[in-house]
N, C-alpha and C positions, 0 to 999 in steps of 0.2 A: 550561403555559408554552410560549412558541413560541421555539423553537432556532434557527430563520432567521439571526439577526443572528450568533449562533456560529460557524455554518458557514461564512456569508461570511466572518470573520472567519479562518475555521481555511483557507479556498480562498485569501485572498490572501497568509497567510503561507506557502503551500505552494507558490501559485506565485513570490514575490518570491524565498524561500530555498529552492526547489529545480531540478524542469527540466521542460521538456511531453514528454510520453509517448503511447503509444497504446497501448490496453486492447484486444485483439483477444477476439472472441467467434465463432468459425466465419468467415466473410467478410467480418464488419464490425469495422468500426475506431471506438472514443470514446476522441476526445482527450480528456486530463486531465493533471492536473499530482501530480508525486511528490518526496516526499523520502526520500532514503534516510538511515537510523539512525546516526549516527558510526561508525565501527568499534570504537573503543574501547569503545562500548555494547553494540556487535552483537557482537565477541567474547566478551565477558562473560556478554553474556546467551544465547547460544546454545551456550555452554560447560555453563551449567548445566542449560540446558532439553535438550542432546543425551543427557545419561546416561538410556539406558532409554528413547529416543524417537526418535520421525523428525526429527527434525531435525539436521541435517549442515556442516558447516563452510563448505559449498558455499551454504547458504541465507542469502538477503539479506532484510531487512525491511524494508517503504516504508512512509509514510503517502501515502495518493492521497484528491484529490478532483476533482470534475468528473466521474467516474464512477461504477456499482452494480458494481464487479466482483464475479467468481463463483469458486469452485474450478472449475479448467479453464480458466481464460482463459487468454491470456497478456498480458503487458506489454510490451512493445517501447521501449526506450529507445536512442537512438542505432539504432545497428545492434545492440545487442544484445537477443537473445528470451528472456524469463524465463516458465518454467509457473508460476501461481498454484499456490500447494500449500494455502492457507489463509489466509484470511478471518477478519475480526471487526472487525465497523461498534462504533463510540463513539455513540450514539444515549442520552442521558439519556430523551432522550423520544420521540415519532415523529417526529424529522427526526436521519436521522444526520448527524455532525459531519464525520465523518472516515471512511476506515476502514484498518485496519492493515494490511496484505498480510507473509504469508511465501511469496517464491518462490523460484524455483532455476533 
């Protein structure tokens, strides 16, 4: 099955409802577009995923697309610089949809 028509689908509602960003990888810059998680989800959900784990109150979750980010990049939104801490593409098949980023 081809996932194409998804993806675009999941890129224009990321960029309508969220904001453009850049993905830094050593010297270069790919624009993309992010949404970040409501708070009221992010706190919930990183309340219970912190017991016993790296993950920290400090750490924020996006969906991005436009980009292949990596552990180690970073995200640059506005003036702010986020490290990539983790990764996980949404790929049903071989075209990912999305991918989820935790960074800090």
């Amino acid at each position: 099955m081809d996932y194409s028509a998804l993806a675009a689908g999941a890129a224009a509602l990321v960029k309508e409802c969220g904001q453009p960003a850049l993905l830094v990888r050593g010297a270069i810059g790919f624009p993309c577009d992010v949404l970040e998680d409501a708070k009221e989800s992010l706190s919930i959900y990183s309340s219970s995923l912190r017991k016993d784990s790296l993950i920290s109150e400090a750490d924020r979750f996006f969906v991005l697309t436009g980009a292949v980010p990596a552990v180690g990049d970073h995200l640059v939104i506005g003036a702010v610089n986020l490290y990539v801490a983790a990764v996980r593409p949404l790929s049903p098949g071989a075209t990912p949809i999305y991918y989820e980023l935790r960074a800090t």
